[in-house]
C-alpha positions as CSV (number, residue, x, y, z in Angstrom):
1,X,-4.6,17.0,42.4
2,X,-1.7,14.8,40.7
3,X,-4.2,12.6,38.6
4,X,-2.4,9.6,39.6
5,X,-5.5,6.8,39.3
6,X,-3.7,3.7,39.5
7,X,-1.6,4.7,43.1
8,X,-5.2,5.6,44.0
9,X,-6.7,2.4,43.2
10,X,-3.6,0.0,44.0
11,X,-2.1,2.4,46.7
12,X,-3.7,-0.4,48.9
13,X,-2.2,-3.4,47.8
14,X,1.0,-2.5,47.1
15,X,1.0,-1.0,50.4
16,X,0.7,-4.8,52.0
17,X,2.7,-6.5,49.6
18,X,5.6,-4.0,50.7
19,X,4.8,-4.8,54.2
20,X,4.8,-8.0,53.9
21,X,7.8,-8.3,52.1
22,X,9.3,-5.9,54.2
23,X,10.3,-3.2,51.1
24,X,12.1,-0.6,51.9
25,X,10.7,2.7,51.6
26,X,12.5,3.1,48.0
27,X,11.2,0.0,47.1
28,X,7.7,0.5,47.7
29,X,8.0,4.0,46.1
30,X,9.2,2.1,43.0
31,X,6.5,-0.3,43.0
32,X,4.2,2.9,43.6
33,X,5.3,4.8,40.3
34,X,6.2,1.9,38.1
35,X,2.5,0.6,38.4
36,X,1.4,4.2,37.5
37,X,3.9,4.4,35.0
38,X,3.1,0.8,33.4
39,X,-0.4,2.0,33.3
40,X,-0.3,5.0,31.6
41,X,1.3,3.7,28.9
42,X,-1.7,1.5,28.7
43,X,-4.0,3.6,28.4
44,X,-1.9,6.0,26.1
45,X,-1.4,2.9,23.4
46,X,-5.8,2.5,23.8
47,X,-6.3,6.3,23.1
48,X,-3.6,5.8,20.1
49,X,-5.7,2.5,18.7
50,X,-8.9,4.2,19.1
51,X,-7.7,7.4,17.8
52,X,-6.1,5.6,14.2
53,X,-10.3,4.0,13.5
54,X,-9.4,0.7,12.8
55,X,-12.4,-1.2,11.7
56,X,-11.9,-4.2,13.8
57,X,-9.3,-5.3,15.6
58,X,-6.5,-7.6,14.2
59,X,-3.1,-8.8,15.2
60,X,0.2,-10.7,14.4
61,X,-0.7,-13.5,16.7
62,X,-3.9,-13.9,15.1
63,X,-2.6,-14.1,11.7
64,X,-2.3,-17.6,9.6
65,X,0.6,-17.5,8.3
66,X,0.4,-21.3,7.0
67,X,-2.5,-19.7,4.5
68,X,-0.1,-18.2,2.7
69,X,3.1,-20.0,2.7
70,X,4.5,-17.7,0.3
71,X,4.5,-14.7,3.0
72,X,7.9,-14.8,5.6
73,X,7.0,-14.6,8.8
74,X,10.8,-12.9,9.5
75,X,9.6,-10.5,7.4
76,X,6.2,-9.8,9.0
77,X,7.7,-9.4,12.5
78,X,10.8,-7.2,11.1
79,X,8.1,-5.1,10.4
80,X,6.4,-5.0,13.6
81,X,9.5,-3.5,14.7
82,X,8.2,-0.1,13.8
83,X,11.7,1.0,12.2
84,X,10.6,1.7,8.8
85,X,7.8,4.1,10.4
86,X,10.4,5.3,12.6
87,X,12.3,5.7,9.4
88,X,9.3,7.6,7.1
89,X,9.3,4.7,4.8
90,X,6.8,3.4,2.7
91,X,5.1,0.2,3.1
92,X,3.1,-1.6,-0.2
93,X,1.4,-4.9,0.9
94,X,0.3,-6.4,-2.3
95,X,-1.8,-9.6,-3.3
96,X,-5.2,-11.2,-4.4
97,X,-7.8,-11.0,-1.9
98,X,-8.3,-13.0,1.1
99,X,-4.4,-13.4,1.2
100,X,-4.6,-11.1,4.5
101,X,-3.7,-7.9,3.4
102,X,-6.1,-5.7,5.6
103,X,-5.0,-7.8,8.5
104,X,-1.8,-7.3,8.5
105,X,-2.2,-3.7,7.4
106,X,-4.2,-3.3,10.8
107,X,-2.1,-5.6,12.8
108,X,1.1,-3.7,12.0
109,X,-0.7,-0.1,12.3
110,X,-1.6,-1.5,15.7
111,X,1.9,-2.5,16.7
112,X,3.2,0.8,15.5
113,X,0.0,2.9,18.0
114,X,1.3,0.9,21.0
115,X,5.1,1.8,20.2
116,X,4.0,5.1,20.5
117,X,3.2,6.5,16.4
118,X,0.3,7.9,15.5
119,X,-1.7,6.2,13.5
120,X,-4.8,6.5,10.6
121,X,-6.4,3.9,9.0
122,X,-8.5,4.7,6.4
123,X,-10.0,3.0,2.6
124,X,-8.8,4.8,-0.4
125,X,-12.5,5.2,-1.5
126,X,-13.3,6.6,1.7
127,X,-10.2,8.9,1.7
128,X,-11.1,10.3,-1.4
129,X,-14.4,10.9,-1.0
130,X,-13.6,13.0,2.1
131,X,-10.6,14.8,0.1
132,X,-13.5,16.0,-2.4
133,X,-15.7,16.9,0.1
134,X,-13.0,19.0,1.9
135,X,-12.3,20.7,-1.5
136,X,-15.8,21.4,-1.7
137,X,-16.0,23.2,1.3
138,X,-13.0,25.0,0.9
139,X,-11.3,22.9,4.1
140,X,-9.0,21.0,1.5
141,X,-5.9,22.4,3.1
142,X,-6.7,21.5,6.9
143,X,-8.0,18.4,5.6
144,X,-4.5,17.9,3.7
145,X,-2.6,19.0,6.5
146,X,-4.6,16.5,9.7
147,X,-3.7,13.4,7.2
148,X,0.0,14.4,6.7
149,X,0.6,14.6,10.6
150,X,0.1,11.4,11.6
151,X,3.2,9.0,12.0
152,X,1.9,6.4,9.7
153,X,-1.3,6.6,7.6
154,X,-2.3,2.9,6.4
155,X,-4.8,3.0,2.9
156,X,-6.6,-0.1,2.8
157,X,-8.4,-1.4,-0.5
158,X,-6.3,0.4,-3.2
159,X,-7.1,-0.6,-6.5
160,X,-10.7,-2.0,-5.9
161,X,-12.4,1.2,-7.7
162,X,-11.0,3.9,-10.3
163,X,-10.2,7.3,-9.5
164,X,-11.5,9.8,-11.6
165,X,-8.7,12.2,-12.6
166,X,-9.4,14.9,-10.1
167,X,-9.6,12.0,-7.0
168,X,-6.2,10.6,-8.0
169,X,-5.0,14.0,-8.1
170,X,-6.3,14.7,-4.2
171,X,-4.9,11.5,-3.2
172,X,-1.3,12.2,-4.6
173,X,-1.3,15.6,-2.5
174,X,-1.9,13.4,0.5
175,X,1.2,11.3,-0.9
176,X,3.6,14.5,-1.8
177,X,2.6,16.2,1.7
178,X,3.9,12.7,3.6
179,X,6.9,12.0,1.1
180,X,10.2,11.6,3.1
181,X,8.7,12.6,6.1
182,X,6.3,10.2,7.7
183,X,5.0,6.7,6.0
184,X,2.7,5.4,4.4
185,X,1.2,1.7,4.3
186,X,-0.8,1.0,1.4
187,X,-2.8,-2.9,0.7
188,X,-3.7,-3.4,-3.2
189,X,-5.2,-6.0,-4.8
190,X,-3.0,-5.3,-8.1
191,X,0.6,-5.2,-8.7
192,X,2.1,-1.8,-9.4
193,X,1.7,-2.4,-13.0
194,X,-1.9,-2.0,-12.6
195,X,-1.9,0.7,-10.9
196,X,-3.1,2.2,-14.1
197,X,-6.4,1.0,-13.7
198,X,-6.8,3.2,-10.4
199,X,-4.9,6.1,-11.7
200,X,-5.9,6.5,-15.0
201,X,-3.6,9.4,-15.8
202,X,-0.5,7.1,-16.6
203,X,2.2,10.4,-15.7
204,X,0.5,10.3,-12.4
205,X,0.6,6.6,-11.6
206,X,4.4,6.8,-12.2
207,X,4.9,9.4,-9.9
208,X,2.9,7.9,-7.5
């Protein structure tokens, strides 16, 4: 009735291991809850990763950081503290390709899912697409509103294809609904300077 799965599963063992090390009754009821406990916050960080659609997984252990010498690792873990999302702050992670850029991008969106943010990954292309589809249908709004909830939403591949006016224009309400409130991580392969070549509209670009 409780839904407590893991005292159901390790009831058993922790049950001997108190006896044999002779726990007292709090200390077995400790060992009890903190392996539920402990648990549950397992499986609450998976149904965070699998809920932000990563494409593959990636993390900061995995990352090379003697590739790009020019990256600080302080830096890089700083971020993995999660503060800035914490914080609403925005995140650009800019470079040519192959410097890493997505995986960091999904390595620290994961870090941030098991702190306990929510988290969306998505490509700009693919964000867009979905934002004029929405508009479409007349589900612009909802559409709007599901992509400014999330803690941190992480845009992967800015810069690879123009936006037509009317896409740059449904990306920025994404933007304006999460400004100040909850952050944003963005990977481009150009410098904000040309940014112009994505948003064509240059009063546009400089607000975003």
């Amino acid at each position: 009735m409780l839904r407590l799965p893991t005292i159901r599963s390790q009831f058993n063992d922790i049950a001997d291991v108190a006896s044999r090390e002779q726990m007292t009754y709090r200390g077995f009821l400790a060992e009890l809850l903190m392996a539920e406990c402990d648990d549950r916050a397992r499986r609450r960080s998976e149904r965070r990763i699998k809920a932000a659609a990563f494409p593959r997984e990636k993390s900061l252990r995995a990352f090379d950081f003697d590739a790009n010498p020019h990256l600080d690792p302080a830096v890089i873990h700083t971020l993995a503290t999660c503060e800035w999302v914490k914080k609403g702050q925005p995140l650009c992670l800019i470079g040519d390709s192959g410097t890493g850029k997505s995986h960091l991008l999904i390595a620290l969106g994961t870090e941030a899912a098991m702190t306990g943010f929510r988290v969306r990954y998505t490509l700009a292309t693919k964000l867009v697409n979905e934002l004029i589809e929405a508009s479409d249908d007349k589900q612009l709004n909802k559409t709007i509103a599901r992509y400014g909830r999330v803690d941190l939403l992480c845009i992967d591949e800015l810069g690879y294809m123009e936006l037509d006016r009317r896409g740059a224009e449904l990306l920025f309400q994404v933007l304006t609904e999460r400004e100040e409130k909850n952050s944003v991580a963005i990977a481009s392969n150009e410098s904000f300077g040309g940014w112009t070549k994505t948003f064509t509209d240059p009063r546009l670009c400089a607000v975003i």
